[in-house]
N, C-alpha and C positions, 0 to 999 in steps of 0.2 A: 120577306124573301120567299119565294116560288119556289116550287117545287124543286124544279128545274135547276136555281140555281142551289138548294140545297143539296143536292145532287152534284154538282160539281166542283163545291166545296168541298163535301167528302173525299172525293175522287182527289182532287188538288191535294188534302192534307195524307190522302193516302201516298202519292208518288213521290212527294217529298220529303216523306218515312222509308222510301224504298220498300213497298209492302204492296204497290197497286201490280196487278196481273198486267200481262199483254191485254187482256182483254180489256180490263177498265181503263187504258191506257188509251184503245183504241176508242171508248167511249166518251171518254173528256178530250179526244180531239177535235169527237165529234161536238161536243157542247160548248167549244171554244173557236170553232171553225174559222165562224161570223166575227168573233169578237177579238179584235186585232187590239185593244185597249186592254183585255185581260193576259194576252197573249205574254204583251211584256212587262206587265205585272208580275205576273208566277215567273217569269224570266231573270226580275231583281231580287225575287227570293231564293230563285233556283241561286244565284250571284250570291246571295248573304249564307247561304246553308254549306258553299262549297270555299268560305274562307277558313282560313286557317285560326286555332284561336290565340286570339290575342288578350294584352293584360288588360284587369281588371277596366280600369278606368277608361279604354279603348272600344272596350265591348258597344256601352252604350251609345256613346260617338258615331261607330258605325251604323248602329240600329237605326239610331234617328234620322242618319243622313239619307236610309234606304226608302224608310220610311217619309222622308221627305220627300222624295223623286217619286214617291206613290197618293202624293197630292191627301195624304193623310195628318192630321193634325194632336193626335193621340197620343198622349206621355206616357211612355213606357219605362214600368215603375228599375231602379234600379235593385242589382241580385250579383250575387258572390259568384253563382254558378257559371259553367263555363258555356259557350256560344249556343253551340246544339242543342243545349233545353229551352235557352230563350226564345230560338227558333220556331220552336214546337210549338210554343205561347205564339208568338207575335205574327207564326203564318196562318193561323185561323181566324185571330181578329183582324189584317190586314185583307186578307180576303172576304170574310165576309163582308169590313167594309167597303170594299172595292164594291162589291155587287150590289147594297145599298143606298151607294153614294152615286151622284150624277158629276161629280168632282173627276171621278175615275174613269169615263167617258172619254176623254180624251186626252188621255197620254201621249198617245201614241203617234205622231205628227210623219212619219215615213209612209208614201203612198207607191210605190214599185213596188212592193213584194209586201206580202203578210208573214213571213217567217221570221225568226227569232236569227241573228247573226251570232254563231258562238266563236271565239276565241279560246279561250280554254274552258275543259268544262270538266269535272273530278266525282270521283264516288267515294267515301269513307267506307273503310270496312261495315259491314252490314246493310248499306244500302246502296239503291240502284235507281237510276233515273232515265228519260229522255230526252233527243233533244233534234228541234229542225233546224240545219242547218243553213247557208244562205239558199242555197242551189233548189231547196226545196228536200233534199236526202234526210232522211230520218235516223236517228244513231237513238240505240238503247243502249247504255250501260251499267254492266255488271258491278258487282262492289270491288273499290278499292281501285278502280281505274281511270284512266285520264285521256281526254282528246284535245289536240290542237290545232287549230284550223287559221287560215291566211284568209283574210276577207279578199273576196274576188277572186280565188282558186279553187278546183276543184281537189285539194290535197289536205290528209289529216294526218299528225303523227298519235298512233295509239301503244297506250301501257297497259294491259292488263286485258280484258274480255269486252267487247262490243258484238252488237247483232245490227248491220246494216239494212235497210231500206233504200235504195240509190234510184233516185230520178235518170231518166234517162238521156243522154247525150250521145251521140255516136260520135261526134266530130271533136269530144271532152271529154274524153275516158273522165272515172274518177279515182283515187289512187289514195291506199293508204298505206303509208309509211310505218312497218314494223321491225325496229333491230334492222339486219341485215339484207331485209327482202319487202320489196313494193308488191303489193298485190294494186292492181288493175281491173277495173270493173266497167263497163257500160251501159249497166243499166240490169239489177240484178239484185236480190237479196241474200243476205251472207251472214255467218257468223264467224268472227277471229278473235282467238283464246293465244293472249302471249303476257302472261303473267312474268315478271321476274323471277329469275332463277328458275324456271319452269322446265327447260332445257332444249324447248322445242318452240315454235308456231304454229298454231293448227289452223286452216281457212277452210270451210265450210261453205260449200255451193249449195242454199236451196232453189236455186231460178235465175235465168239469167243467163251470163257467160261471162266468165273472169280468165286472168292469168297471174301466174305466180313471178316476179323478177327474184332471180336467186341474187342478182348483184354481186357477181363474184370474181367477175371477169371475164367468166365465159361466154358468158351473154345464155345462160340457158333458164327457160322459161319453163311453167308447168301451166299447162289449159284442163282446167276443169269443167266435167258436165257436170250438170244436176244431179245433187244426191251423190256427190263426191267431195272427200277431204283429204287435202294435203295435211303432211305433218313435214315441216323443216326444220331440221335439227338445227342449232343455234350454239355454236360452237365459240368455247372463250376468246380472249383474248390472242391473237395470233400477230407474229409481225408482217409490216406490210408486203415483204419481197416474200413470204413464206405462206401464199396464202391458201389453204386446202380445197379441196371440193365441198359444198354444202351438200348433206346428205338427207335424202326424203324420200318418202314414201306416200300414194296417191291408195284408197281405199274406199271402201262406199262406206255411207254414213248409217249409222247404226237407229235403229227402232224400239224404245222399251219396251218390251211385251207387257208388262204389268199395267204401262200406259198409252199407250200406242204414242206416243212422243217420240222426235226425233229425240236424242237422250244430247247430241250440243246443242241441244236449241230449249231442251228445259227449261233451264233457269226464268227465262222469261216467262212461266208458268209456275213460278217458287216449287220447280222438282232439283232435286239434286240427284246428280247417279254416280256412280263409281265402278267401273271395269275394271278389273285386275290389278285396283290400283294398291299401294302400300300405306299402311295407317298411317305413316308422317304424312304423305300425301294428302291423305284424308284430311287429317286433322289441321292441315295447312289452308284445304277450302273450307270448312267450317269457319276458321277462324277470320276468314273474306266475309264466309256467307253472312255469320252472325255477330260481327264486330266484336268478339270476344277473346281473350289470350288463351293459348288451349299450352299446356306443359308435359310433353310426356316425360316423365321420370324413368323408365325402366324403361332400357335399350333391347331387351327379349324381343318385345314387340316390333320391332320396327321390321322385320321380316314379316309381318301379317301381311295375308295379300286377300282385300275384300272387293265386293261385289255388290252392289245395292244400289235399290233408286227409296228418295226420302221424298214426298210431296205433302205439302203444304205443313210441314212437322218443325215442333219448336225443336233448342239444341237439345235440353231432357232427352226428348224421344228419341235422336239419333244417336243418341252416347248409348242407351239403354239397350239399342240393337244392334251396334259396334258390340258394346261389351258381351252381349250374348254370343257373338261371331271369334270376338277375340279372344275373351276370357280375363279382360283389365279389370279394375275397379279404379274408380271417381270419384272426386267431391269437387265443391265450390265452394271459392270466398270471394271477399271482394278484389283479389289479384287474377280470378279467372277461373279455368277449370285445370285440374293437377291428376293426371294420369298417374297409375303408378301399380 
């Protein structure tokens, strides 16, 4: 194996750890450009890492069968444990043998486009991935989030945090479907933060030109410039003859001083920030960020109101300057972490 591909091996076992940066993101696209054979290789792993887990004797069944369609002939030994470790295992031996094998060469038989068509595509708490969709649009996702996509449309429905890259079309807007409001794009890169129960949508213009559909009836829109964020309030359940105004608010997007980062577009650079926000808050993206259960016990707290940016820091280190801020104390077992 080359240099080269030992390099993009890395990279590949990094992104689908949800641990690789924008940057090496943008690296291994670059080292997979050419190679439309690897392209949807790491596409049936991307496909095996975002199933659900299933029982024992199921697990392996599927393994083999991914592995099958990866022109690999490799018995993978059977384990009690659950999907996501086997994962871990079998996406480094499947790739490195992809890039050793002349078997792997030719997957890939679709000659119109090089991109990956996704259908549905998920993040589990803790990790974060990418993906091209048909159109050529690039979608990163946050942890704990999900996109769905109509082959041959330029439309996604999203759950949780994505950062778009949008090819451009004038005569095809692109549009992505959140709760109660389409935001509309033309060609433009963006970020949109609508986690459940969050109580809002936020869209984030860094370039481009987008519009916000409130969808309410009114027919009223919001046009965002660059370096402007909508927040739309996402109000319960209402009846349908009873329907209220959507309320929002339009703002410029905010800068870390500590990092000169745009502070929503961090993530993509494993920073985490917090503005005025409240430790449930807090402790709610954490528990996105690092797949882990967080409990706070003592309701005193829940009135803290913190401020920080966290980059490239395990959960240890973020508890330890919460708890200097808040004044909690912590421990761990294996049910998580227990505020109190």
């Amino acid at each position: 194996m080359n240099m080269e591909n030992e390099r993009a091996l890395y990279l590949i076992t990094r992104k689908l750890a949800g641990e690789a940066t924008l940057s090496e993101l943008e690296e291994l696209d670059a080292l997979l450009a050419n190679d439309i054979a690897m392209q949807y290789s790491v596409s049936l792993l991307e496909e095996l890492e975002s199933m659900p887990t299933l029982p024992q004797g199921e697990e392996e069944q599927m393994l083999q069968s991914r592995l099958a369609r990866l022109n690999l002939s490799e018995e993978m030994p059977a384990t009690k444990r659950r999907i996501l470790p086997i994962l871990k295992w079998a996406t480094a031996a499947a790739v490195a043998a992809l890039m050793v094998s002349s078997a792997g060469w030719y997957l890939y038989k679709k000659k119109s486009h090089s991109s990956i068509t996704a259908r549905e595509i998920s993040t589990r708490p803790g990790s974060r991935t990418n993906v091209v969709l048909e159109d050529g649009t690039r979608v990163w996702l946050n942890a704990d989030s999900r996109i769905e996509s109509v082959q041959g449309k330029r439309e996604v429905t999203l759950t949780g945090e994505a950062y778009f890259d949008v090819v451009s079309d004038a005569n095809n807007p692109f549009i992505v479907h959140v709760g109660k409001i389409d935001v509309r794009v033309l060609g433009t890169t963006l970020n949109i933060k609508a986690y459940p129960g969050q109580g809002a949508v936020e869209t984030s213009l860094i370039k481009g030109k987008l519009e916000v559909d409130l969808k309410e009836g009114s027919g009223r829109k919001i046009v965002l410039l660059p370096g402007q964020k909508a927040v739309v309030a996402t109000p319960g359940v209402q009846p349908p003859d009873q329907l209220m105004p959507i309320d929002y608010a339009v703002s410029n997007m905010a800068t870390d001083s500590t990092t000169g980062q745009l502070t929503e577009t961090g993530w993509l650079n494993n920073q985490l920030s917090f503005k005025q926000q409240s430790l449930p808050e807090i402790l709610q993206e954490l528990e996105r960020w690092y797949g882990i259960n967080i409990e706070l016990k003592n309701d005193r707290y829940n009135q803290e109101i913190i401020t920080g940016t966290f980059k490239d820091k395990d959960l240890y280190q973020v508890l330890q300057a919460l708890q200097l801020s808040a004044g909690f104390k912590f421990h761990t077992d294996s049910l998580g972490v227990h505020i109190y």
